[in-house]
N, C-alpha and C positions, 0 to 999 in steps of 0.2 A: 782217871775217872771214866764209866762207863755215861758218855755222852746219853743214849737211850732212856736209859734209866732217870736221870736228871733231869730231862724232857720231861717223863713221865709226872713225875714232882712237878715240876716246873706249871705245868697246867693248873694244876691244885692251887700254887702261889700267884700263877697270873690272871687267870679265865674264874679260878673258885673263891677269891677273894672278891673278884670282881661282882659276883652275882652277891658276895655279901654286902658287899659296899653301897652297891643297886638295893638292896632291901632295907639296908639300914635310911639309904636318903630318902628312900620310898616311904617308909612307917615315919622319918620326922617331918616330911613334907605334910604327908597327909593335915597332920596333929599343927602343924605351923600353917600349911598353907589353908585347913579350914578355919582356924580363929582369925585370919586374915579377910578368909572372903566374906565373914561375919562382923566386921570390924568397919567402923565406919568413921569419917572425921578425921580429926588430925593423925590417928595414927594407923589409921589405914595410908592416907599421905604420904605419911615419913616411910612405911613401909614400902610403900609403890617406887617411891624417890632411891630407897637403900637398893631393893631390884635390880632398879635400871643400872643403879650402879655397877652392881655386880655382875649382871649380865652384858654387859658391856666388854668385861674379860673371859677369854678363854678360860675353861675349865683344871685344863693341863697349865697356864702359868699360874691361875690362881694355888693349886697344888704343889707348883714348885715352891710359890711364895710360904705357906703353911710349913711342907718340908723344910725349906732353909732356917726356916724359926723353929720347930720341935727336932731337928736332927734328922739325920738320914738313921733308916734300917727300913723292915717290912711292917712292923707294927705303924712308926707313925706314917707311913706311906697312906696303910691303907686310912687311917683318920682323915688325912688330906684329902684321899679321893670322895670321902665319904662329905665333906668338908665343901669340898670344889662342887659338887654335884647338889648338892643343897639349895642353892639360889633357884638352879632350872629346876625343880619338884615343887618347894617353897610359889613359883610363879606360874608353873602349867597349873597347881593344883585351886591355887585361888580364885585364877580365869574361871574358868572350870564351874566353880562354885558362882561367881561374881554373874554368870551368864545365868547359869541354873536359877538363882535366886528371886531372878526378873520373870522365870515359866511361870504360865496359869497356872500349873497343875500344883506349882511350889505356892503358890500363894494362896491357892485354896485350902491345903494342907494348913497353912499358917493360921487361917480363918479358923479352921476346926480347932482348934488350940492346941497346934502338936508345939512341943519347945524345940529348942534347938539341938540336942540329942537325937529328939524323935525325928525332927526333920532330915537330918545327917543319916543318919542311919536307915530309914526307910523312901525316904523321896530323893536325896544329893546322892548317895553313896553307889545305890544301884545305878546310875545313871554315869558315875565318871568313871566306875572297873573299867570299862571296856578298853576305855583312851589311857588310863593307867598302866595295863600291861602292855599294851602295844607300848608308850612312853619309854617303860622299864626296859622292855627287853632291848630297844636301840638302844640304851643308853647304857644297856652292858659292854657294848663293842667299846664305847667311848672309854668307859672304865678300863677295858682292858688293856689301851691301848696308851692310856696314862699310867697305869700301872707298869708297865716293861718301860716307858720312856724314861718316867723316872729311875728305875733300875738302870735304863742304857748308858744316863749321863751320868751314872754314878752316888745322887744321891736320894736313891731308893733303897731295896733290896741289896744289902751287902754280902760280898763272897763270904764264904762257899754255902748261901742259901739259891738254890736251882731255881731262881726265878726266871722266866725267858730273856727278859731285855736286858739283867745282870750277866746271863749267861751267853749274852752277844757282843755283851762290852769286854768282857774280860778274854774271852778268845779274838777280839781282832787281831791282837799281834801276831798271831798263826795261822791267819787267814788264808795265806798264800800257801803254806803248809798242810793245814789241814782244815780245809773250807766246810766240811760239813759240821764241825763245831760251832758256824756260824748260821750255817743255811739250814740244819735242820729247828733250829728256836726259833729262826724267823718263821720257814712254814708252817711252824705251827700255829706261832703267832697269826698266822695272817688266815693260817687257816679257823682258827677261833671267831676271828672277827669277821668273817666273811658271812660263815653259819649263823653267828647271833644276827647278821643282816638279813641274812635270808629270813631266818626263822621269824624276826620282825616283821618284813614286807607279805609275808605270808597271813601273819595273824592281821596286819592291817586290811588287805585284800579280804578275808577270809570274813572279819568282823564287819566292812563294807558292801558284802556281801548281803551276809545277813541282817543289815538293816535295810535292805534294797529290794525285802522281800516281803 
């Protein structure tokens, strides 16, 4: 097998999934985490209570735990991650709202008689993009980095699909033999997650910025 080549793949199934995974927890956080920050009384509560629960675990075991219940392959992999990532959107996005809801400028709106649509969309939404993409884009590294793990330990991404951390586990035993089978999926891997860091710390600084002005 041309190692290269598979690499090449290999990004598509670790790094391109990953940004889907990030979109998908993105668009149900939004839609969960505003009826939350709109929610008040008992079931806002239970809510707050389920959270904590869940953010209490790791994202990657909660992922493993998911995978071990729907099977190993690439498909329910990426559910799992999409899955595991849910709780941190679901909780950034409520904050978020839960803070906003208390500004002057939201409650004046509210005075004017906008409903909660109007208020979402023209006074909350403009106001959390910003913390939202910066959110997303770390939280691609993390995705991608669940995504090969699971692959690593075998119950992810199955041979002979070219996902990086399947394609690290399955060449250890010629490691000693032929080591770039292993070392070039890592660097790529690491090269993946380093950029989506960068590329984060950048918009954070850059957005920072531009409020400071």
């Amino acid at each position: 097998r041309d190692i290269f080549s598979r690499v090449i793949l290999g990004i598509g199934f670790s790094f391109g999934l990953a940004i889907i995974a990030v979109f998908m927890a993105l668009s149900m956080g939004i839609l969960i985490g505003t009826l939350a920050g709109f929610s008040k009384g008992i079931r806002s509560s239970f809510l707050n209570h389920l959270l904590d629960v869940l953010l209490l675990m790791p994202s990657l075991l909660i992922a493993i735990v998911i995978v071990a219940i729907l099977g190993p392959g690439i498909d329910n992999t990426f559910w799992a991650v999409v899955l595991a990532m849910l709780p941190q959107f679901i909780h950034h996005i409520r904050t978020e709202i839960a803070e906003l809801l208390n500004k002057d400028f939201v409650i004046a709106f509210k005075l004017d008689g906008a409903n909660n649509w109007q208020l979402f969309r023209y006074a909350l939404f403009p106001n959390i993009v910003e913390n939202l993409i910066i959110f997303s884009t770390l939280a691609i590294s993390s995705a991608v980095l669940d995504i090969a793990v699971l692959g690593f330990i075998g119950i992810g991404a199955q041979s002979p699909v070219p996902e990086l951390g399947a394609m690290m586990s399955s060449s250890l035993d010629v490691f000693y033999l032929n080591p770039w089978t292993v070392m070039l999926p890592g660097f790529i891997l690491f090269v993946c997650i380093l950029s989506t860091n960068v590329v984060g710390d950048g918009l954070r600084h850059a957005l920072k910025e531009r409020r400071g002005q």
